[in-house]
Structure formats: structure tokens, C-alpha cells
N, C-alpha and C positions, 0 to 999 in steps of 0.2 A: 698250820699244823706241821708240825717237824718228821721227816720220812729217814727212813734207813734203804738206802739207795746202792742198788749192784749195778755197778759199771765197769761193762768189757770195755776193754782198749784203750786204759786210763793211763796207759802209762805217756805218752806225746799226744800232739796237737788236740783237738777237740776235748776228744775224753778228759784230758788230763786239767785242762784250762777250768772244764765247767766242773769237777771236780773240785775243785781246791774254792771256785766260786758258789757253788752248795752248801759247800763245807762252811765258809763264813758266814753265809746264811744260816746257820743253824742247824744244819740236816748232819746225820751220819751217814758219812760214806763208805759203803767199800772197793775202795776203789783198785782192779785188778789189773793184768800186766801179763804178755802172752812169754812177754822173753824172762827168764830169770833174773838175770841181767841187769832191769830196770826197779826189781822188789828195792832192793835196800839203797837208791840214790833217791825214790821215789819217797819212801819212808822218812830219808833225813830231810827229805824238802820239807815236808809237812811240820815235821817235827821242828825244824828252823821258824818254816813259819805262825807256831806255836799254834796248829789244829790239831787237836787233840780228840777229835773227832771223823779222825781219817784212817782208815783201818787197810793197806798195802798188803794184798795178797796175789800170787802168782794162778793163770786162768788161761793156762793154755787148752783152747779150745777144740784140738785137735788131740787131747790125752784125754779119755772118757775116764779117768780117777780124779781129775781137774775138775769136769764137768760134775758127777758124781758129787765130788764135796762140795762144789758150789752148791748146789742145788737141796743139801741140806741146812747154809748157812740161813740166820734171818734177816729177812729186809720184807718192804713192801712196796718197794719199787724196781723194777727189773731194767738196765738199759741195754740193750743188745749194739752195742756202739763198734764193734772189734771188726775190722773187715781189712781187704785186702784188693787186688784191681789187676785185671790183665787186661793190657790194649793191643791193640794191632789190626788187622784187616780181619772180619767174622771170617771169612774164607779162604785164608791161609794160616791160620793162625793152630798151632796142634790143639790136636782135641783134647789132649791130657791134660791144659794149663787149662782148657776153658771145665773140666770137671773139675781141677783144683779150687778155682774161684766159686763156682759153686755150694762146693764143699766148705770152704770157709765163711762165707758169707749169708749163705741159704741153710745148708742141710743144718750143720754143727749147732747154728745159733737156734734154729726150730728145735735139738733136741734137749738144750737149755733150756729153750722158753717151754715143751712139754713137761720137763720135771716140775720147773717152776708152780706154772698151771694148776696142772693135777694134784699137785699138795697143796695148794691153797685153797680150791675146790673140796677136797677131801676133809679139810680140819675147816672147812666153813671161813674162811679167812679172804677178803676183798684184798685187791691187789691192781698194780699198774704194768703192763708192758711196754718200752717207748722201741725203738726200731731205729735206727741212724739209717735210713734211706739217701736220698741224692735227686736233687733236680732230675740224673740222669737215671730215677725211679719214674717220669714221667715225660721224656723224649729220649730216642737215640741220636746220637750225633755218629757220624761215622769213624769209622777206627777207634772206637768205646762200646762198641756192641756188647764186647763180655763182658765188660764189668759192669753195666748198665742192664744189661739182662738179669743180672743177678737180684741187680736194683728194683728191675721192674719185677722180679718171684717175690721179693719183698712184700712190696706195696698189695698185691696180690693176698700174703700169706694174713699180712696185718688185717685187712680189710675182712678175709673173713673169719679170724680171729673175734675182732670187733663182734660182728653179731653171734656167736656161737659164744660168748663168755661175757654180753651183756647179761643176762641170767644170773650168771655168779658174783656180779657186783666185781667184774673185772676190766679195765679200764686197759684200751688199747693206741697208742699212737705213733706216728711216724714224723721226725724229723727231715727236711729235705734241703741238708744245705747246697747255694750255687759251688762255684769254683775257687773258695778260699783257700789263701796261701799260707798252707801248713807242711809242706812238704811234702802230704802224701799224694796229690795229682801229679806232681812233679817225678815224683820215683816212680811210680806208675808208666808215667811215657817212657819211662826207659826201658820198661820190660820187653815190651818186642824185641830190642836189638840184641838179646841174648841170642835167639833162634832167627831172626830176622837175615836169610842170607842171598847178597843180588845173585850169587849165581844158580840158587836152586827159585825164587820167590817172585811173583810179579811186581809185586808192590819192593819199590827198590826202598834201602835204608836213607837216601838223603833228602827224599819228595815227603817221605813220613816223619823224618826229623823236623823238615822243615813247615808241615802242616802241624807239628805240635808245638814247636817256636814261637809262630805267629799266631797261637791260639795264647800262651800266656803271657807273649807281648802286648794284650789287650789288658785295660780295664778290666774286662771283665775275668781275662783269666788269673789275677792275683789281687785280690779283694782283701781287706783286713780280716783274719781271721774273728777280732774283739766282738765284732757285732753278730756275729754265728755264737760265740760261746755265750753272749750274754742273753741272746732267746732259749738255750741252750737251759740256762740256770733258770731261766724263768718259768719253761716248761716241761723240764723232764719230772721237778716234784709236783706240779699243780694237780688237784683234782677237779678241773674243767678247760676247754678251750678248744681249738679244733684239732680235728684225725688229724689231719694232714697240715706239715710246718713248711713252709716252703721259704726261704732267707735268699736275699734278701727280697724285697717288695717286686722289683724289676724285673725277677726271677720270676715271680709268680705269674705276673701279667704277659709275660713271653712264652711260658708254658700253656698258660690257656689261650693264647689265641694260635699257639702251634698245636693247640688238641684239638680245636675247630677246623683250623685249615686242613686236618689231616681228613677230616670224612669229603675234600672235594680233593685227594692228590688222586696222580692219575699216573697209568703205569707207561 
């Protein structure tokens, strides 16, 4: 069955990939875009590549007239994909970046998914919410504290979403991709070194560069993104499959034996 599908943060990597791959599938998108910027190159891609079932609107998440008409448009599918990442040390890091990530990640996207909600509630109408969570929705690594905290209010928000809107024939779920290489974990590590300063900071700027280096010099830290977007298209329309998506397999089985080990850590 063919869905009409809102997705935040369609303008690059994930959003945009599984977008265009919905689209071929049959579904209608509308697939939105925080920067203005991206509406009309977005638009001509689609249009090149002759979906005509791809509807480019601008959804910055941080303007509640944005929010506001979203939240009038139709769809029956919500994807809350639009986020953003602050790294650095939890305890040096100002506190105003780590309520920004909040704010765009947590608050903003919950007062989309509230409008959503309660109007489909209201006009009796069944519906989907999916969530873009993060492996780093179920462990912290360090010097990721904030932007994985954000992750973990996420997994939190969806979960008890889940049972409070099973009732209304409303469907909640959370994707959680590893560390794919789309560019956005990568600008991410840079954010520290804006504030990041050796003469005021414990944490110096070359011992942090160099623990984020050797984290994407792994395998594990630049993964193809293809195999993310293509779970992506498979279950942001489904109507069944599990809460929680965890990408790739590898992923999943390190997270649960890092949630076990964690009831015997010791301080």
C-alpha cells in the first residue's frame, strides 16, 4: 500500500537518499529541507529524475510558521529525520550548544510530532511516526555525550509514544543507524574546535582531534552509507516490523552485549 510520507532533513545524506528511493517505490513524498537554499536544486533533481511524485518544501524546524504549515499538510507517515550534533568533552563543553542540540533534535521535532498526533487522533485517522535515532540512542561513547543524549531523550520519547498512541491505531518507530559516511558525523567532530580553547580547556584540541581521526579511520567509522538508506526505504513506509532498527547487524549485537556488561560496570 502506497503512503504519503513527511520527511525532515531531506535535503542530504539519509533523508534525501531514502527519499528519492520511496519515491521509486511508489510512495509520495514530501520531502522537506531546513536551509532554503536546498528547495530548488532539490526540486530540479527529482524533476531530472522524472519523480513526479516528489513534493520539495522548505521545514525549518526552528521557525514555528514552518512547523505550523507542516503540520496542516497530508501524509500518513511522519519521519522525524532532521537533526544536528554537538561533540566535545560533557564537561567542558558550554552549556548553551548542549541546549541548542536539544532544541533541535528533541524539543522542536516532539512539537511536530504533537501537532501531527492530535490531528490524526482528532479526525479518527491512523498514522505512522518513524524517529532517526542513532546506535548512539543506546550507548554513550565519550566525547559524544551531547549529541547521543539527545539520542538517548529520543528512544525514550518514542517508546512511550508507542504505548500512549497504540489506542489510536498509531504506529511508532525508531531507526538507529551505526557510523555511516555521509558527512554528517564528520562536521560534527569539528564542532568543538570552534570553542575548544588549549589555553582556557583541559581537554587540549590535538589529543581530541586525534581521538576523532582514529575513530573514522576505522571500518567501523565510514561504513557505506547504501545499506542504511536501503533499510531506510524499507521501513519508514511498512505497516509492521520492529520498534527499534538498529543498521547495520554488527551494530546491533555490540549494543546488546554493551547494555549487559553495563549492569556489572563498577565505579
Amino acid at each position: 500500500m502506497t503512503k504519503t510520507i513527511l520527511i525532515t532533513g531531506a535535503g542530504s545524506g539519509f533523508g534525501k537518499g531514502a527519499a528519492i528511493g520511496m519515491a521509486r517505490n511508489g510512495h509520495s513524498i514530501i520531502a522537506t529541507t531546513q536551509v532554503s537554499s536546498q528547495v530548488t536544486p532539490l526540486r530540479e533533481e527529482v524533476v531530472a529524475l522524472g519523480l513526479k511524485n516528489v513534493r520539495v518544501e522548505r521545514l525549518d524546524l526552528t521557525d514555528p510558521y514552518d512547523i505550523k504549515q507542516a503540520q496542516g499538510w497530508d501524509f500518513n507517515v511522519l519521519w522525524n529525520n532532521a537533526g544536528m550534533g554537538e561533540a566535545g568533552p560533557v564537561w567542558e563543553i558550554p552549556i548553551d550548544l548542549v541546549r541548542k542540540n536539544f532544541e533541535v533534535n528533541v524539543f522542536l521535532p516532539l512539537v511536530l510530532t504533537q501537532g501531527v498526533v492530535q490531528r490524526w487522533v482528532r479526525e479518527g485517522r491512523k498514522g505512522k511516526v518513524v524517529f532517526t535515532s542513532s546506535m548512539g540512542g543506546l550507548f554513550t561513547p565519550a566525547n559524544w555525550g551531547t549529541y547521543v543524549s539527545t539520542k538517548h531523550a529520543l528512544e525514550s520519547i518514542a517508546e512511550a509514544l508507542q504505548q500512549e498512541l497504540a489506542p489510536y491505531g498509531i504506529k511508532i518507530q525508531t531507526i538507529n543507524p551505526g557510523a555511516y559516511y555521509t558527512g554528517y558525523n564528520e562536521t560534527m567532530a569539528d564542532n568543538p574546535f570552534r570553542w575548544l580553547d588549549d589555553s582556557k580547556n583541559f581537554t587540549k584540541r590535538a589529543d581530541l582531534r586525534k581521538g576523532f581521526d582514529d575513530f573514522f579511520a576505522t571500518p567501523e567509522g565510514k561504513m557505506d552509507p547504501k545499506e542504511m538508506i536501503d533499510r531506510m526505504i524499507e521501513v519508514v513506509p511498512a505497516d509492521t516490523g520492529r520498534f527499534r532498527n538498529v543498521v547495520p547487524k554488527v551494530i546491533e549485537d555490540m549494543l546488546k552485549e554493551h547494555q549487559l556488561r553495563a549492569w556489572e560496570n563498577q565505579i
